[in-house]
C-alpha positions as CSV (number, residue, x, y, z in Angstrom):
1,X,-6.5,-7.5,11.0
2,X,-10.1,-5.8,10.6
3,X,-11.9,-3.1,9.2
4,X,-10.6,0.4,10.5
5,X,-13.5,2.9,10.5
6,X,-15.3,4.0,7.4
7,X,-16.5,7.0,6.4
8,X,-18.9,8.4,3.2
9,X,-17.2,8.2,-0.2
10,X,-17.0,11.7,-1.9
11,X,-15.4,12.6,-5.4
12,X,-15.8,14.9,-8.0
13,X,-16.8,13.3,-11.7
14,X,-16.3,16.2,-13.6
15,X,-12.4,16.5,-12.5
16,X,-12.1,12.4,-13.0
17,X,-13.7,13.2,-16.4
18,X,-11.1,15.6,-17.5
19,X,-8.0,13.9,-15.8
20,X,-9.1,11.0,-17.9
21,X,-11.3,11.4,-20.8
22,X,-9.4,13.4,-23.1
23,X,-11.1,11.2,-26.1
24,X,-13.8,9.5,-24.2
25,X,-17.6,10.4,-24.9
26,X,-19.7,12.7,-22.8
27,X,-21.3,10.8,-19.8
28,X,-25.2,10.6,-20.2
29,X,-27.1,12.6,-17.5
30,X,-27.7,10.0,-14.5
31,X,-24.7,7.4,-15.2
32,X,-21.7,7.1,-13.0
33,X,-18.7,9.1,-14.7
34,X,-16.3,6.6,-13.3
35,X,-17.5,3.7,-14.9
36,X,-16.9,5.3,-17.8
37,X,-14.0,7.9,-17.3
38,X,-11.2,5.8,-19.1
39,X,-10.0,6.9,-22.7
40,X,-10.8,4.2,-25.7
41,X,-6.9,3.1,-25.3
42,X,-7.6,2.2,-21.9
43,X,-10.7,0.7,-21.8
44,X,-10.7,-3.0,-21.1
45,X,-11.9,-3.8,-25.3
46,X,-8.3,-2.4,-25.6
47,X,-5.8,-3.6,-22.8
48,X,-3.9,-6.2,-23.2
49,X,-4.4,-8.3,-20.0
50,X,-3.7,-11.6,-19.3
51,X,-7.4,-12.6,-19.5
52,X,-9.4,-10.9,-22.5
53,X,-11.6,-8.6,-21.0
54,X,-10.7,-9.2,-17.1
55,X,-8.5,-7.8,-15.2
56,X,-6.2,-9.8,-12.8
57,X,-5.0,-8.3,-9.4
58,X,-2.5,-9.5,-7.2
59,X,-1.6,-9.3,-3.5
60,X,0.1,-11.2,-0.6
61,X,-1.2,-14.2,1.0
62,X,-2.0,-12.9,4.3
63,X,-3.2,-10.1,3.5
64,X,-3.5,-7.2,6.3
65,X,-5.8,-4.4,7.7
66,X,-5.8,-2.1,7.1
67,X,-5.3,-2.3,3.8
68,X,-7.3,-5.4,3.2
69,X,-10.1,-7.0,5.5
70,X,-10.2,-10.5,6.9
71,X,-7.5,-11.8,4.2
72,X,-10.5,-11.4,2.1
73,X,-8.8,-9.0,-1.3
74,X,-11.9,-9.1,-3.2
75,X,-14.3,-7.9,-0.7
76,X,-13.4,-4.5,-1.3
77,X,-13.0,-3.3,2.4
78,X,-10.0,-2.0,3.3
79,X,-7.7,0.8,1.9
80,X,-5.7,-1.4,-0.6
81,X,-9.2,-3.6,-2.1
82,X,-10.8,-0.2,-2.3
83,X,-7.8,1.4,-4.2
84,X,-8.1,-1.3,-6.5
85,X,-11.4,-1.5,-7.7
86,X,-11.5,2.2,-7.8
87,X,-8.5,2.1,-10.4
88,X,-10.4,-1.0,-11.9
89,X,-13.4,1.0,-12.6
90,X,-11.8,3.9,-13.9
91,X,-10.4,1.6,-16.3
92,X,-14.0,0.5,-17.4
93,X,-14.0,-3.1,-15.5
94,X,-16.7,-4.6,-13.6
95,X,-16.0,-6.2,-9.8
96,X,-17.0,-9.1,-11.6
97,X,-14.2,-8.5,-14.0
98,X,-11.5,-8.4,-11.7
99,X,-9.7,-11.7,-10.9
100,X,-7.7,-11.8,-8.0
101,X,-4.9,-14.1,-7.4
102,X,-1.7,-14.5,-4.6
103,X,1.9,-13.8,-5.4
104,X,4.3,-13.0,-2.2
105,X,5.7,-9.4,-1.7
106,X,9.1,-10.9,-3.2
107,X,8.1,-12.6,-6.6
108,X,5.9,-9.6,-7.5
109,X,9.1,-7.3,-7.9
110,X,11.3,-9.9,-9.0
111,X,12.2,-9.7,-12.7
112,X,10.5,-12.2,-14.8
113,X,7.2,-12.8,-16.4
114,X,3.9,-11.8,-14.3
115,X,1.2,-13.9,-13.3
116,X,-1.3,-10.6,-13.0
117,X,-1.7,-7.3,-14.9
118,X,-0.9,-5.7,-11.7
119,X,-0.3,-6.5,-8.1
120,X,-1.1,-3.7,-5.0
121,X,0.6,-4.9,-1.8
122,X,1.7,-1.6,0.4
123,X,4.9,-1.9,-2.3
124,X,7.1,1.4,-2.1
125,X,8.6,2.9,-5.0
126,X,12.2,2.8,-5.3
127,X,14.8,3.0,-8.4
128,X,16.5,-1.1,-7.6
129,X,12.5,-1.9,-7.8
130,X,12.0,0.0,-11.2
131,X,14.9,-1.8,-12.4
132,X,13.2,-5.5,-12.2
133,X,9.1,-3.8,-12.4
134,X,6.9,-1.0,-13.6
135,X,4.8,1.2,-10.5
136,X,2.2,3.6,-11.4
137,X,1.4,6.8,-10.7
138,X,1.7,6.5,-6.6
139,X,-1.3,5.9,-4.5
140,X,0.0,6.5,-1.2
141,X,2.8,8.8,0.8
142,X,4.5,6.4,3.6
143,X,5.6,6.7,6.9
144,X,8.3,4.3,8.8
145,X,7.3,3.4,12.7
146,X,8.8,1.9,15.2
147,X,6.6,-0.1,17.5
148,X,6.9,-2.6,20.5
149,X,5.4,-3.3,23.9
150,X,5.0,-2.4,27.3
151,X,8.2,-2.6,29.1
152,X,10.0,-3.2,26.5
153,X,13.7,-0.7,27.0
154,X,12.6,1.1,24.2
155,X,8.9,1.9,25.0
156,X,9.8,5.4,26.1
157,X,12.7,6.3,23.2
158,X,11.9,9.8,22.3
159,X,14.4,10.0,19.6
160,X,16.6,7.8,16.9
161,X,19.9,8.2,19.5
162,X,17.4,6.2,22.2
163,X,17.1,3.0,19.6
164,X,21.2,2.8,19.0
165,X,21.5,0.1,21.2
166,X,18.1,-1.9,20.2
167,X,17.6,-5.2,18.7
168,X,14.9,-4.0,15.4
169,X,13.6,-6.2,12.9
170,X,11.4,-6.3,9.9
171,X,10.1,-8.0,6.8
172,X,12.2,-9.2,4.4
173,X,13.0,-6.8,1.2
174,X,10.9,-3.7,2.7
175,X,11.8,-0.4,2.8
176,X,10.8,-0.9,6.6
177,X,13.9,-3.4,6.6
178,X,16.0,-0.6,4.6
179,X,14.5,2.3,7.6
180,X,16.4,0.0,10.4
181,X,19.9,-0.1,8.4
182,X,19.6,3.6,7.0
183,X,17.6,6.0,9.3
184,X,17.7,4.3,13.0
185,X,21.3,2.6,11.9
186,X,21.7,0.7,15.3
187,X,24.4,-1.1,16.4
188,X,23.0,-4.7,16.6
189,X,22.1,-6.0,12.5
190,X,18.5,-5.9,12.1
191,X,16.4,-8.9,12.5
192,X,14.6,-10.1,9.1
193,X,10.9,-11.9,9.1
194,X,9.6,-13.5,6.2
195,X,6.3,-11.5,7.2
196,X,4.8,-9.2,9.6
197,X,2.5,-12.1,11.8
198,X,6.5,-13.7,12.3
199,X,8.0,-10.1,13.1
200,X,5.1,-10.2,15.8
201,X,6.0,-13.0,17.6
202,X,9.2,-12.4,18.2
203,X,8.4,-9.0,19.1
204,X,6.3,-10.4,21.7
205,X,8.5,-13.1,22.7
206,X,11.3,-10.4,23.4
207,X,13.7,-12.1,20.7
208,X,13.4,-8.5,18.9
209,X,13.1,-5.0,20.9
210,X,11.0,-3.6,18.3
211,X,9.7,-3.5,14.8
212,X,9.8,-1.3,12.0
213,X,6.1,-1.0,9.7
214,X,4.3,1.6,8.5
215,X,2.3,3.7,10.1
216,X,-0.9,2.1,9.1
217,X,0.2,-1.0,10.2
218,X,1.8,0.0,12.9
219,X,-1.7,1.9,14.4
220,X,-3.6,-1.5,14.0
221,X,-0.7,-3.8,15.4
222,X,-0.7,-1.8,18.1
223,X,-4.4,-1.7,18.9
224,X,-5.4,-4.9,18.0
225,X,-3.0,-7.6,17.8
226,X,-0.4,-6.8,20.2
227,X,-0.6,-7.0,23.7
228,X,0.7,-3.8,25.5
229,X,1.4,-2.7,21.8
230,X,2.7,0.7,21.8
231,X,4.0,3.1,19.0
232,X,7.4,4.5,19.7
233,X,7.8,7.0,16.7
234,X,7.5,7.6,13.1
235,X,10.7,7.1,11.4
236,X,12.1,10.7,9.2
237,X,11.6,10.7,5.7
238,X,14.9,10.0,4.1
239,X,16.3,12.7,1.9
240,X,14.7,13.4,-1.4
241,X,11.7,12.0,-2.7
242,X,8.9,10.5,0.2
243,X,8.3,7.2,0.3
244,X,5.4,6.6,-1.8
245,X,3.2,3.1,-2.9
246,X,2.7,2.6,-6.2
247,X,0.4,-0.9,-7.9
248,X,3.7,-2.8,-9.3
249,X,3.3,-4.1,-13.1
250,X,5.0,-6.5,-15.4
251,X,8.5,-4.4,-16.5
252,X,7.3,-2.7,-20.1
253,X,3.7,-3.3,-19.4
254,X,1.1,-1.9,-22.0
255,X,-1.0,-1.4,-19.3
256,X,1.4,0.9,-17.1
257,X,0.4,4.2,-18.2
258,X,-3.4,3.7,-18.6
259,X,-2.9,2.3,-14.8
260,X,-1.1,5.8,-13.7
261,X,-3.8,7.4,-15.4
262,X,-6.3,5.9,-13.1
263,X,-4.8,6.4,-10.3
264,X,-3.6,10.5,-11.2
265,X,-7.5,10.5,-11.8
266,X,-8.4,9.3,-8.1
267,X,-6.6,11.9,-6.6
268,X,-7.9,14.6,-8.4
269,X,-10.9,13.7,-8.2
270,X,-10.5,13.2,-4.4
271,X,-11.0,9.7,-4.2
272,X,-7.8,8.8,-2.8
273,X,-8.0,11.3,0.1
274,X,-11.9,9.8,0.4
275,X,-10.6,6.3,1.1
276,X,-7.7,7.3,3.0
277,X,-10.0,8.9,5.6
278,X,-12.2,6.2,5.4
279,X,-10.1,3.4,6.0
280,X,-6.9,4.9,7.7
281,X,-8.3,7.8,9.7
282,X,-6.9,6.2,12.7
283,X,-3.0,7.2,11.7
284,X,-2.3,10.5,13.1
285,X,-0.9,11.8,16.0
286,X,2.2,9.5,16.4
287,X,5.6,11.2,17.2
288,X,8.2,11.6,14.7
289,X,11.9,10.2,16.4
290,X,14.4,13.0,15.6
């Protein structure tokens, strides 16, 4: 996937400054407030990372616009890169302080030890997940869409009673996967893909009628990798609590709450919304299926 379009970065320092710097000094006139935002318990002289003094990020292996840009994490283009460092410089880190390194969707929120302080990879918060991994503060409210291709029986479905009869799939241990069983609830069992770039094959080979992604995702599939790709609908919210992303961490990380601090601090200060227009600007408009 590639680079949706990008737009001027705007925040506010002062806000950053007080949704983070309750005991850090006064920023010199001139510096950049972000560099420097993070209280002395969070700043990387006193995190406990796996690497003194880096910080090591994690994320799937492809990795997918438009989140991240030519399977390229540490380039910083795309929504998910760009969240990253952002929350890597509000801790006080470098880009050359950040180490980045591949762990699929599935071993990152599996219980056991971590091979990286924390790992961003379009992961939705859910209670199973917090039982096995830490999230943050989230980053990220999520839609569920349905998408396929042109004369497909479903490219016209206007609602979820139009997909009963329809073969879905999506990636293994997704909330995309858990939209299918729970919100469409068709008759035929859902496909499962180990990825997305699988899920699109057989979408396009007709073994699967459609797949479930999220809207993001489902805007670029759609334009740019899918022949005839065509968005059916965005998928309700289920009851309760929206879905939401949150950066997974080690269960009982130190670094958990300093992480949600910098990430409460982007969205006050208006970076979040900033990077979301810049890099997913392309996502309105679709239908919801009632």
């Amino acid at each position: 996937m590639s680079s949706p379009l990008r737009s001027t970065l705007a925040g506010s320092a002062a806000l950053a400054v007080l949704a983070l710097a309750a005991c850090a000094p006064q920023d010199e006139p001139g510096t950049n407030p972000s560099a420097s935002a993070a209280p002395a318990a969070c700043a990387p002289s006193s995190l406990k990372t796996l690497a003194a003094g880096k910080l090591t990020i994690a994320t799937d292996d492809p990795a997918y616009p438009p989140w991240f840009a030519d399977n390229k994490p540490d380039s910083g283009q795309g929504f998910e890169s760009a969240v990253a460092y952002a929350v890597a410089t509000k801790l006080g880190y470098t880009k050359d302080q950040v180490v980045w390194t591949r762990v699929t969707f599935n071993a990152a929120i599996a219980p056991g030890a971590k091979t990286f302080d924390l790992d961003i990879n379009e992961f939705s918060i859910t209670p199973e997940r917090r039982q096995a991994v830490d999230f943050s503060a989230p980053y990220y409210d999520v839609t569920q869409t349905v998408i396929t291709v042109k004369g497909s029986k479903i490219a016209g479905a206007k609602s979820l009673a139009d997909l009963k009869n329809a073969k879905l799939g999506a990636q293994v241990g997704t909330t995309s996967y858990r939209a299918i069983t729970e919100i469409v609830k068709p008759d035929a069992a859902p496909a499962v893909f180990n990825n997305n770039d699988d899920a699109k094959k057989q979408l396009q080979n007709g073994t699967v009628d459609g797949i479930v992604v999220d809207l993001p995702t489902a805007f670029y599939m759609t334009a740019a990798e899918l022949d005839g790709g065509v968005i059916v609908g965005q998928l309700p919210q289920p009851s309760g609590t929206p879905e939401q992303f949150g950066l997974v961490l080690d269960k009982g990380s130190a670094l958990t709450s300093c992480v949600s601090q910098a990430v409460d601090a982007l969205r006050t200060d208006g970076t979040l919304d900033a990077l979301q227009k810049q890099w997913l600007a392309g996502v309105a408009g679709a239908p919801t299926l009632g």
